[in-house]
C-alpha positions in Angstrom: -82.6 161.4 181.4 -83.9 164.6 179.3 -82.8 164.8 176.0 -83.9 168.4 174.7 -83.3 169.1 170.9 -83.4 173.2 171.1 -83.7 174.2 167.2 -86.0 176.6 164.8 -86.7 176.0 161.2 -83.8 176.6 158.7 -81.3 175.4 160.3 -80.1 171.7 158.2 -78.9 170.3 160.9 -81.6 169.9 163.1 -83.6 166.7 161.3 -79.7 164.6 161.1 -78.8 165.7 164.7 -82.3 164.4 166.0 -81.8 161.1 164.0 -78.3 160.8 166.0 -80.0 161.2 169.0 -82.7 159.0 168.6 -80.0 155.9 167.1 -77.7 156.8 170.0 -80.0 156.6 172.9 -81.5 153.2 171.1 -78.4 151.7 170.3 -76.9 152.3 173.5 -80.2 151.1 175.3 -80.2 154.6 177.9 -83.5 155.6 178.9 -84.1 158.9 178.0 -87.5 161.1 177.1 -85.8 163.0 173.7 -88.0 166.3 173.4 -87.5 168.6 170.0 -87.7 172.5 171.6 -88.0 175.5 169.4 -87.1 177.9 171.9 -89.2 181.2 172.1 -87.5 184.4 170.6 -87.3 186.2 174.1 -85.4 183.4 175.3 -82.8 183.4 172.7 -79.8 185.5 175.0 -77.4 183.4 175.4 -78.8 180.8 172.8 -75.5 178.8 171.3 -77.8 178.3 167.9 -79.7 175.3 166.4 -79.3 172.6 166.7 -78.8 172.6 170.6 -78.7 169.4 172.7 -79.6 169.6 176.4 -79.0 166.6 179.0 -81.0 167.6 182.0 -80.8 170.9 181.1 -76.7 170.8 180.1 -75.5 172.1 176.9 -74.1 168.4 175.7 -71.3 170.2 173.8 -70.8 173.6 175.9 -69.2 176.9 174.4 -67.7 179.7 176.2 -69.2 182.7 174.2 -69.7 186.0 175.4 -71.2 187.6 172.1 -74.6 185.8 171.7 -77.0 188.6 171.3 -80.6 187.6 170.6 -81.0 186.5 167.3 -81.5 183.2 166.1 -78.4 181.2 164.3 -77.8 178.2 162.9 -74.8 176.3 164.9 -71.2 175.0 163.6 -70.1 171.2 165.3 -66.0 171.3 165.7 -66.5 167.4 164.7 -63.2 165.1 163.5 -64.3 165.3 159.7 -64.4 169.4 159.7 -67.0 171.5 160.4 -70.7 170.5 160.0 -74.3 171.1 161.0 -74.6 168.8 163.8 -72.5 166.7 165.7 -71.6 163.0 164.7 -73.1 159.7 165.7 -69.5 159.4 167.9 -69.5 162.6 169.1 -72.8 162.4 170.8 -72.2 158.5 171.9 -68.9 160.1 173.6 -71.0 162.8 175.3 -73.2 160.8 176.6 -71.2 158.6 178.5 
């Protein structure tokens, strides 16, 4: 399995939602390469915002949005507890499986 982190500098979320991933994957014992990505600006149409995760090259938490323009933006996580930066430790677990 490919893990891609897709994120740029600024964005808070990106260092916690890479620690997630990296407990995750160890704690559930999957074998996966995880690879931090900071996407080049030309490719940013269509870009959901950092922090992105990939699973062989699947948004892990998919949005519908038609309005993404190309500009760099730091992502919102619906998660149980509000929302935050990144996703949660259960939210990724529950993804994965």
């Amino acid at each position: 399995m490919k893990i891609e982190l897709l994120y740029f500098e600024g964005c808070p979320g990106s260092a916690e939602t890479l620690g997630i991933l990296e407990n995750v994957v160890a704690q559930e014992g999957l074998a996966a390469e995880i690879l931090p990505v900071i996407p080049d600006p030309d490719d940013w149409s269509g870009f959901p915002g950092s922090p992105t995760i990939l699973v062989d090259g699947e948004d892990l938490f998919p949005v519908e949005r038609h309005d993404l323009g190309r500009a760099a933006s730091c992502r919102i996580y619906a998660t149980p507890e509000g929302p935050k930066n990144h996703p949660t430790a259960a939210m990724v677990r529950e993804a994965l499986a």
